[in-house]
C-alpha positions as CSV (number, residue, x, y, z in Angstrom):
1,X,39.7,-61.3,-1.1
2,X,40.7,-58.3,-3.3
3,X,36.8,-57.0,-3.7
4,X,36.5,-55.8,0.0
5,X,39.9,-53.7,-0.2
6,X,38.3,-52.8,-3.6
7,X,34.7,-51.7,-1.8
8,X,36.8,-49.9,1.0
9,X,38.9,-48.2,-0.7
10,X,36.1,-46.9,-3.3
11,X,34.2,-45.9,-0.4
12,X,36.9,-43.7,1.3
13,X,38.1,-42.0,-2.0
14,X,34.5,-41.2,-2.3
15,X,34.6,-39.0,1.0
16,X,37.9,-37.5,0.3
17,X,36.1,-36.5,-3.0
18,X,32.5,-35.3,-1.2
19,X,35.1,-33.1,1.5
20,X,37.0,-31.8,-1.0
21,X,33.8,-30.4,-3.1
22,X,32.5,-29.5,0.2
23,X,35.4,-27.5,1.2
24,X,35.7,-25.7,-2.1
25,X,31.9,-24.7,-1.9
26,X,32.6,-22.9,1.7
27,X,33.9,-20.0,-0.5
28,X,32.7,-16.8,0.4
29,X,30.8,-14.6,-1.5
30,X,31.7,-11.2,-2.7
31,X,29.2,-9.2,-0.3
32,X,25.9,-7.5,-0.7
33,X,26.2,-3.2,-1.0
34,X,24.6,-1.8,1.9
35,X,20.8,-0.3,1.6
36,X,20.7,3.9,1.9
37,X,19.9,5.2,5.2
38,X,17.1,7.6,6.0
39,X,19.7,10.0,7.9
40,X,22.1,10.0,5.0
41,X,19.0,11.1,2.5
42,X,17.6,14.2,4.6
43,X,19.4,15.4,7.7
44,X,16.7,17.4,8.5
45,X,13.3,19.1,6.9
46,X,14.2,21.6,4.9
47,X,10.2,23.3,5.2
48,X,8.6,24.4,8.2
49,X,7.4,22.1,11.0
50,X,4.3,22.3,12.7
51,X,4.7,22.4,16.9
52,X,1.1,22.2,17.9
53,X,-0.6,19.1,19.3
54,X,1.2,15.8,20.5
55,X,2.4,12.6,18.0
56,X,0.4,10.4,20.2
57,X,-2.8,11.8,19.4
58,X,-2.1,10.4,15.6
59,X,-3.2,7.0,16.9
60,X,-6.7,8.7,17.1
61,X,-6.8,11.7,14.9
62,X,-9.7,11.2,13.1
63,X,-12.0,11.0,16.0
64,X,-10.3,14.8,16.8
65,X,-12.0,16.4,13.8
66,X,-15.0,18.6,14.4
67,X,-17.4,16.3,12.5
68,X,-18.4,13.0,13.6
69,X,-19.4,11.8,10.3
70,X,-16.2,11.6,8.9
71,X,-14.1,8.9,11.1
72,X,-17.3,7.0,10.7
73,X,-16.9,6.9,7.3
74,X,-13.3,6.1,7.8
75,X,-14.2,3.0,10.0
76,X,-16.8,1.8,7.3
77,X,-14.3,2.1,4.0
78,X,-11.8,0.2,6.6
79,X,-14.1,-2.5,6.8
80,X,-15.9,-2.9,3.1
81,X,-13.3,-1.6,0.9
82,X,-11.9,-4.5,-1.5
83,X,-8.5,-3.2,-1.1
84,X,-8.0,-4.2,2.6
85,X,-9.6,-7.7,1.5
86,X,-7.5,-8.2,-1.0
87,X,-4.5,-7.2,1.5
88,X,-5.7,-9.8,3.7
89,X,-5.6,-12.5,0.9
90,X,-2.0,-11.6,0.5
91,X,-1.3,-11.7,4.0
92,X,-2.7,-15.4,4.1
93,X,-0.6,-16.3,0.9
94,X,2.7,-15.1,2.2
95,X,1.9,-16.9,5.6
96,X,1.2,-20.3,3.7
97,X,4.6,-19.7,1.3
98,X,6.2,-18.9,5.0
99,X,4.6,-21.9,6.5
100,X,6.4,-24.1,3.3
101,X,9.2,-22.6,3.6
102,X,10.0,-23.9,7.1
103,X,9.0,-27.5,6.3
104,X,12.1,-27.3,4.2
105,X,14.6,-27.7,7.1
106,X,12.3,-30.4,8.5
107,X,12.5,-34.5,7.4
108,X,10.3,-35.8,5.6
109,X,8.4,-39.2,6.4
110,X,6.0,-41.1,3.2
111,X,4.2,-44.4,2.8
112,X,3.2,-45.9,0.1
113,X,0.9,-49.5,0.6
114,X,0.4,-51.8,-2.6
115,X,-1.5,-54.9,-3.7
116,X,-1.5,-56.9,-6.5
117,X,-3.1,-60.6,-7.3
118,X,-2.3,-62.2,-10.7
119,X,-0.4,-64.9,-12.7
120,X,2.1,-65.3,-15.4
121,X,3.8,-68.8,-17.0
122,X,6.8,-68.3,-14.9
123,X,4.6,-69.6,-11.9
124,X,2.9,-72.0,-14.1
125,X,-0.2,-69.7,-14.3
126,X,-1.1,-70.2,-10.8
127,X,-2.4,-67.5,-8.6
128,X,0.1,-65.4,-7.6
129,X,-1.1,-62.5,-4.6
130,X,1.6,-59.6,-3.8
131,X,1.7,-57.4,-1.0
132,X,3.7,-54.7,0.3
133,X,3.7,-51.5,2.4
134,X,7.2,-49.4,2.4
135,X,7.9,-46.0,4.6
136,X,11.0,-44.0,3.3
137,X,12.3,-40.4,4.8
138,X,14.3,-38.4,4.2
139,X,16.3,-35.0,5.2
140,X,18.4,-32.2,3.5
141,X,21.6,-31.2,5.7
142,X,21.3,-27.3,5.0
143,X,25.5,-27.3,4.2
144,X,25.2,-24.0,2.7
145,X,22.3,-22.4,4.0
146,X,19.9,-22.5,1.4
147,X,17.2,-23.8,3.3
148,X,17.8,-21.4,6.2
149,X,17.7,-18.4,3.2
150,X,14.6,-19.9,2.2
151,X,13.1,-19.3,5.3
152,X,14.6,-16.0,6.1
153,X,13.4,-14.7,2.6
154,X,9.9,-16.3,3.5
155,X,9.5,-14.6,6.3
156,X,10.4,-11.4,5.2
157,X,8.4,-11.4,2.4
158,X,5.2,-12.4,4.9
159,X,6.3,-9.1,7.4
160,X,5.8,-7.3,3.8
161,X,2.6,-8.5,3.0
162,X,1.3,-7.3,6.9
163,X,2.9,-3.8,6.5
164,X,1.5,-3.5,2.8
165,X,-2.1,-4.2,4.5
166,X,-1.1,-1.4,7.0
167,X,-0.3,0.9,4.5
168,X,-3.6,0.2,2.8
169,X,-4.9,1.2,5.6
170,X,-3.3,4.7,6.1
171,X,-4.0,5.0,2.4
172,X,-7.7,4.5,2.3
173,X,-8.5,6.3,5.7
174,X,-6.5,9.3,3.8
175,X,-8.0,8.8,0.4
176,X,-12.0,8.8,2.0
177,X,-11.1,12.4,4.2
178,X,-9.9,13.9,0.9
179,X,-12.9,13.3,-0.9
180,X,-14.8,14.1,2.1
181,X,-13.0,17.3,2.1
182,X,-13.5,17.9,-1.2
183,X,-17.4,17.5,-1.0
184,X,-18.2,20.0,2.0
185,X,-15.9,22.3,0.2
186,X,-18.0,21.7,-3.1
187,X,-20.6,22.1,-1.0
188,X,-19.6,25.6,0.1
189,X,-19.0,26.4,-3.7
190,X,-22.2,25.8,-4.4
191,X,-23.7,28.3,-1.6
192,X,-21.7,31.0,-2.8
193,X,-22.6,30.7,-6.6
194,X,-25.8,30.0,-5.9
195,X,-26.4,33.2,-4.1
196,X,-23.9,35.0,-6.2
197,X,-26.9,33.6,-9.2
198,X,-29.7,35.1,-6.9
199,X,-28.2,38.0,-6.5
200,X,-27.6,38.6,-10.2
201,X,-31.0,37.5,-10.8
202,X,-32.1,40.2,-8.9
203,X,-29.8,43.0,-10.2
204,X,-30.5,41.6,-13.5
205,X,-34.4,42.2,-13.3
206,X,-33.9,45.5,-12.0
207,X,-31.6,46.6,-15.0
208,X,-34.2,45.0,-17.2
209,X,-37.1,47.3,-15.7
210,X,-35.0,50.2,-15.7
211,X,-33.8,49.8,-19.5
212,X,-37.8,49.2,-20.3
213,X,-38.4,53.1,-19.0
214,X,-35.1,54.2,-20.8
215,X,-32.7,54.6,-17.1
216,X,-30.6,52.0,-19.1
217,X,-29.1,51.4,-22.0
218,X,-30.3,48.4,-23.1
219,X,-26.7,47.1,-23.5
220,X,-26.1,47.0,-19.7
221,X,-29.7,44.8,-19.0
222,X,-27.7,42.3,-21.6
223,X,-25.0,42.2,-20.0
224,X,-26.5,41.8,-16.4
225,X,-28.9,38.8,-17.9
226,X,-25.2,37.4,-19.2
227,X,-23.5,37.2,-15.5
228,X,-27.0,35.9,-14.1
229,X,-26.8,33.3,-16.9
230,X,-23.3,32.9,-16.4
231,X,-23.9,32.5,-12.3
232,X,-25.9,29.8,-12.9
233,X,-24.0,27.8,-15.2
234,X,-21.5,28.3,-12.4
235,X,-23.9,26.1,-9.7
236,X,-24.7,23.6,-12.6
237,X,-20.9,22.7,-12.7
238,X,-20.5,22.6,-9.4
239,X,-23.2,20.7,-8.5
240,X,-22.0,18.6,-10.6
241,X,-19.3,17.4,-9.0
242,X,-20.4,17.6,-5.8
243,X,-22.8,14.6,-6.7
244,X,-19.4,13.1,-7.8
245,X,-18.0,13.2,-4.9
246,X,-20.8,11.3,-3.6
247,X,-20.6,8.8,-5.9
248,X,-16.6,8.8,-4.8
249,X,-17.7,8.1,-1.2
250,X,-20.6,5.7,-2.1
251,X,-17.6,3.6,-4.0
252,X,-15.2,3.8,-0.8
253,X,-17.1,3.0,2.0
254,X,-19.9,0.5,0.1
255,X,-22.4,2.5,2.0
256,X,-26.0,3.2,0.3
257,X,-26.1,6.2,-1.7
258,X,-29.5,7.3,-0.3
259,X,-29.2,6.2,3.5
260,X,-25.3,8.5,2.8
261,X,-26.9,11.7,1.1
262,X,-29.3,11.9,4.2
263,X,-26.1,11.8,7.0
264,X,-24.3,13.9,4.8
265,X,-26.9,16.6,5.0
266,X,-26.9,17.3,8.2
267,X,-23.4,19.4,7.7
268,X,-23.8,20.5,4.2
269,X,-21.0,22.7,3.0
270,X,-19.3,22.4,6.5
271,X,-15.5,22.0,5.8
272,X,-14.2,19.8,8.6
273,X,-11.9,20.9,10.9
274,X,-8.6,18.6,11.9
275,X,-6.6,19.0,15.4
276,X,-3.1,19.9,15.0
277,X,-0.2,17.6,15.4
278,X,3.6,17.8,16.3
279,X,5.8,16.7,14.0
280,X,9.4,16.0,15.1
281,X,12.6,17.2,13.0
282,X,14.1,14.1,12.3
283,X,13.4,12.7,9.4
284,X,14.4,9.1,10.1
285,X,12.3,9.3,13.2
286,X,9.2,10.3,11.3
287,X,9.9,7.9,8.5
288,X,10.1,5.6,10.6
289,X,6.6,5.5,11.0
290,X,5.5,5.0,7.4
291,X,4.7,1.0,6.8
292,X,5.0,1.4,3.2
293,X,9.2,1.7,4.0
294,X,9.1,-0.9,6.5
295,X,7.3,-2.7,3.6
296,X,9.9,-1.5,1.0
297,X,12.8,-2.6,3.9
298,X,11.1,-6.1,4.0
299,X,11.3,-6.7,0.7
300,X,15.0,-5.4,0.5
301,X,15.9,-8.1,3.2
302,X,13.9,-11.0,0.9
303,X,16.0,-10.1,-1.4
304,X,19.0,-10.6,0.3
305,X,17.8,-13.6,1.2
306,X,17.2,-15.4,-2.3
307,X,20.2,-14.6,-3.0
308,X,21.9,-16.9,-0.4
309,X,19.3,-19.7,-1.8
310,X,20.6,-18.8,-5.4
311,X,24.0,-19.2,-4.3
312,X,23.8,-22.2,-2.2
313,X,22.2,-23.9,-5.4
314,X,25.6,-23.9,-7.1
315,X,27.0,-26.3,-4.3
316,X,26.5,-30.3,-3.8
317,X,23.3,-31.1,-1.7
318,X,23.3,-33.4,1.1
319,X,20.7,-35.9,1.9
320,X,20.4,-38.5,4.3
321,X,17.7,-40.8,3.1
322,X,15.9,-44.2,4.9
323,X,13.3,-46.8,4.1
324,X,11.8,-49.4,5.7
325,X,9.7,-52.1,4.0
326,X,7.8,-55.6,4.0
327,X,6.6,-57.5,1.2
328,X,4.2,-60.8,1.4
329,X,3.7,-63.3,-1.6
330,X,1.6,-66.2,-1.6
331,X,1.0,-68.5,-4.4
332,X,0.3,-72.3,-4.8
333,X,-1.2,-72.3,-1.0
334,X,2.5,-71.1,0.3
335,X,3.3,-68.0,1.4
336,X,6.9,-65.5,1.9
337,X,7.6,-62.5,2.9
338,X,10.2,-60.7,3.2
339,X,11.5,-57.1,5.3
340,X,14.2,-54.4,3.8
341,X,15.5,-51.8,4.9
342,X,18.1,-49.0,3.8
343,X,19.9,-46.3,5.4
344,X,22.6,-43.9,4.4
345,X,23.4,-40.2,2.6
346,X,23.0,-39.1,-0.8
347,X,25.0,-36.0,-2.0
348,X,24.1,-34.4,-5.4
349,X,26.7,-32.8,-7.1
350,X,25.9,-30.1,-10.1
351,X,28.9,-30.6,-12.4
352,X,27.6,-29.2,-15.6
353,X,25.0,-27.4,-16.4
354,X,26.2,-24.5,-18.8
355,X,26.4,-21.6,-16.4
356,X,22.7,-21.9,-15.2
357,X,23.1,-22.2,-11.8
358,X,25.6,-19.2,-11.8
359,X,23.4,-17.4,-14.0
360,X,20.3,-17.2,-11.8
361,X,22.7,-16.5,-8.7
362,X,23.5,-13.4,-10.9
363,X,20.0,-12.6,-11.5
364,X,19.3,-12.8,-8.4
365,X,22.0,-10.6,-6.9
366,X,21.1,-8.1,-9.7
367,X,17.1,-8.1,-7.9
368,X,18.8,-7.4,-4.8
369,X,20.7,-4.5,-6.7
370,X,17.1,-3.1,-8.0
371,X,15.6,-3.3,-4.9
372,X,17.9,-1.4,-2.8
373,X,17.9,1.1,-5.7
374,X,14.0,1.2,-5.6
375,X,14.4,1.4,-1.5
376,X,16.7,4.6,-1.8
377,X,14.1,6.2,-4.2
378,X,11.3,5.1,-1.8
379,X,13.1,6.9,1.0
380,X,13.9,10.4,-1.3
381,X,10.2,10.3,-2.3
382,X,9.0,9.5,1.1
383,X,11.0,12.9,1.9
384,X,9.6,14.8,-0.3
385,X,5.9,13.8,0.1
386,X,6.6,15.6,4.0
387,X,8.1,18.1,2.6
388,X,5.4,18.7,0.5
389,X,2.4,18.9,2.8
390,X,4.7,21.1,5.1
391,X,5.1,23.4,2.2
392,X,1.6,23.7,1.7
393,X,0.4,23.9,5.1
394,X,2.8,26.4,6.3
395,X,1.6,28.1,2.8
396,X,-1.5,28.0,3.2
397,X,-2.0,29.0,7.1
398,X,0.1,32.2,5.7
399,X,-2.3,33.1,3.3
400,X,-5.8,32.6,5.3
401,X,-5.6,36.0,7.3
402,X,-4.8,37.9,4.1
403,X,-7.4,36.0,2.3
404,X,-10.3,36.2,4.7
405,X,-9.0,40.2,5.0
406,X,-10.0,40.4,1.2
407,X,-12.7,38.4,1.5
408,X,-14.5,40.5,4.4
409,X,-13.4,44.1,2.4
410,X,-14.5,43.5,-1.0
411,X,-17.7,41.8,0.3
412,X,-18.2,45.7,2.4
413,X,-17.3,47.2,-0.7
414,X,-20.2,45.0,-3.0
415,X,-22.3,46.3,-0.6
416,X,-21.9,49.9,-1.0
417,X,-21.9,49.7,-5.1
418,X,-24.9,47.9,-5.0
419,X,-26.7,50.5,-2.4
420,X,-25.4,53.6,-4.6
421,X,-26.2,51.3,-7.9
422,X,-29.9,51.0,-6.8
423,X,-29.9,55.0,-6.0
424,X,-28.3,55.3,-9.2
425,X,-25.2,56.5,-8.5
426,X,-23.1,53.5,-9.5
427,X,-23.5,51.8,-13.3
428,X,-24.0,48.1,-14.0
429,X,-20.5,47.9,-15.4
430,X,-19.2,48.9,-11.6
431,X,-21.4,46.6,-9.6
432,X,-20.2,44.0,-12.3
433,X,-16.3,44.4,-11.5
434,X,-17.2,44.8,-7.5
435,X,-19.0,41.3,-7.6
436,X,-16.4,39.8,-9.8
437,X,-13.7,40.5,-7.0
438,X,-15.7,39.8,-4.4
439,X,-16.6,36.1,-5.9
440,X,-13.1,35.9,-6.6
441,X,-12.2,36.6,-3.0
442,X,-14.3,34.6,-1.6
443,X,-14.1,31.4,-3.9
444,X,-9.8,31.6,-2.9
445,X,-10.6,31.8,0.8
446,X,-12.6,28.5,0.1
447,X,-9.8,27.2,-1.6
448,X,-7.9,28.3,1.0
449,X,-9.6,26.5,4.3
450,X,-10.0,23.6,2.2
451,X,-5.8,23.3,1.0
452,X,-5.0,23.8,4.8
453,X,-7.4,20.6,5.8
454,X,-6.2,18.4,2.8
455,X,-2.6,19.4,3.8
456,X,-3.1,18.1,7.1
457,X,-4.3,14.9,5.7
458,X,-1.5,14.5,3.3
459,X,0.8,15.4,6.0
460,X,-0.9,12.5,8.4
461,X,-0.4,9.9,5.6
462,X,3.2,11.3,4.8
463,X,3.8,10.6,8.0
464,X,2.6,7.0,8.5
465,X,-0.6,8.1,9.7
466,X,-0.4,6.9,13.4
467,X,0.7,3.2,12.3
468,X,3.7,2.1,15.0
469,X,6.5,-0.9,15.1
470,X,4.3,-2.6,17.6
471,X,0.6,-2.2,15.5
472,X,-1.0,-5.7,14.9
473,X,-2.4,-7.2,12.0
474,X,-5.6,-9.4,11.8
């Protein structure tokens, strides 16, 4: 009669033990440092803000610009491009890691069916057949919020992968305008060196014909067939890389390079023109509208998350686990069976295992550590990328008027040298310093309409480039 006091008494010290490891494991711990704030990093922009337009034509913009071919090509790198592919393929992987994830805090149910026909000398070598088919379940109790961390930190990391395909987005849509940009404005290079070489070409055979009947000293027809030789060097180059920006364009929106050069030559050496947008003065509203820091804020909360499942490691687990199960034996024309069942919980306790568990809790706190470091230099570079394409927009809008003043003067003033150089009254080395300025002029008012488009466009991606809270992912 002593064995059932025995079994009962076994059995209760066995829960005071389980509460009193659960109890212990209810410690708190030491919390996680707060995440920087976009207000606290820039109070305000510290360069000048654009007023014109309206934020909610952002949602649009590239169907504002003055030339239809480029959102076109925008829409056709946004559906060939690799890059938004391969976002998508992340996307789906983060959903199916989600999707496990939340089976976690679910029970689980399995079957297993077996058969088996034999003998052995313990049944005198008669045929023995065995049957048996067995379901068992079983289902975690989340004491310490591991799985619920799990899940948490799943889900995070799947809002990451959709904002990281938004930001693709933004990125690409940016990445094709600037090479766009950069080809009409080649373009425009080219025209003025290529009738900067005719005109030298010109002046140069006159000198030449002038030097023949000794007008000239044969010094100055050299030096004009130099700066006609030089001119066209000039269009070689540039032509150059005009056909690599085509090649750039070919790469980003997968179209054909031949069916591509004959749209793009219907506006050759047009720089496209952008409409205006406001930009408010708050920087945490306007950062707000960048997915790459939503991104960057998702993976700061994932983080706090596997740190919860690192620390609920370190306690016991609790499991309540089931089976049910019938077996059926026939042998010597007879046959048995027999049903079982079992029912009850199952806790696992980690006692020792050399500091591992508390090692990767550490590891994982000091991740969380690194990512809200590398969130807090996401947010001062986001600040600065604005700040940036402010600076250079305001800059260069400033210097256009002057520039095109310049422009417009020296190009009045080639004129004239070259009228008194064909009377005679001007030498070749002053029609040579005239044109030099005048290229000059005009090659920095190129650069100059072409800095204030690719500012806008930098500003537009700074800025999120239209993306919203509310967008939706495919």
């Amino acid at each position: 009669m002593r064995a059932p006091f025995s079994f009962r008494f076994s059995f209760h010290t066995a829960l005071a033990l389980c509460g009193t490891v659960l109890l212990a494991g209810c410690s708190t711990p030491r919390p996680l440092a707060a995440p920087a704030s976009v207000a606290a990093t820039s109070p305000a922009w510290q360069a000048p803000v654009p007023h014109a337009g309206h934020p909610a034509q952002l949602t649009a913009w590239w169907s504002q610009f003055d030339d239809p071919l480029l959102p076109a090509l925008v829409d056709e790198a946004q559906v060939a491009h690799p890059l938004l592919a391969q976002a998508l393929a992340r996307i789906q992987q983060a959903r199916a890691s989600q999707r496990v994830a939340a089976s976690a805090g679910w029970p689980t149910v399995g079957a297993n069916v077996q058969a088996q026909r034999g003998s052995t000398a313990a049944t005198g070598f008669n045929t023995v057949s065995q049957a048996s088919a067995t379901a068992d379940a079983g289902w975690e109790i989340d004491l310490f919020g591991g799985v619920r961390h799990g899940i948490e930190a799943a889900r995070s990391r799947a809002e990451q992968a959709e904002l990281g395909w938004h930001e693709a987005r933004v990125s690409l849509a940016a990445e094709v305008a600037q090479t766009y940009v950069a080809l009409r404005a080649c373009e425009a290079a080219v025209a003025l060196y290529t009738r900067e070489a005719d005109s030298l070409g010109r002046s140069s055979a006159l000198v030449q014909k002038k030097a023949d009947i000794g007008f000239e000293a044969p010094a100055n027809a050299r030096l004009a067939l130099a700066s006609a030789a030089q001119a066209r060097d000039r269009v070689t180059v540039q032509q150059t890389e005009c056909g690599l920006a085509v090649k750039a364009l070919v790469l980003l929106t997968g179209a054909d390079e031949g069916a591509l050069r004959e749209r793009l030559a219907a506006r050759t050496a047009r720089l496209p023109q952008p409409a205006p947008f406001a930009l408010t003065t708050l920087p945490a509203a306007t950062l707000a509208q960048r997915p790459d820091l939503a991104a960057a804020e998702r993976d700061l909360q994932a983080s706090a998350a596997e740190v919860g499942v690192a620390d609920a490691a370190r306690w016991p687990q609790l499991t309540i686990n089931g089976n049910l199960g019938i077996g059926l034996v026939r042998t010597g024309g007879s046959t048995s069976d027999a049903l079982t069942w079992g029912f009850g919980p199952n806790l696992s306790l980690p006692i020792f295992n050399r500091g591992r568990l508390q090692a990767q809790a550490d590891a994982a706190r000091a991740r969380y550590d690194d990512t809200r470091a590398g969130y807090a230099l996401k947010l001062r570079a986001a600040v600065r990328e604005v700040e940036e394409a402010l600076l250079r927009l305001d800059a260069s809008q400033r210097r256009e008027a002057d520039a095109r003043t310049a422009a417009e003067g020296l190009r009045s003033f080639l004129g004239s040298i070259e009228e008194r150089a064909r009377l005679g009254s001007a030498s070749v080395i002053e029609t040579e310093e005239a044109r030099r300025l005048t290229l000059s002029a005009e090659a920095t008012l190129l650069a100059l309409q072409r800095e204030q488009v690719a500012a806008w466009i930098s500003l537009y991606r700074a800025i999120g480039g239209g993306w919203t809270r509310e967008a939706t992912t495919p």
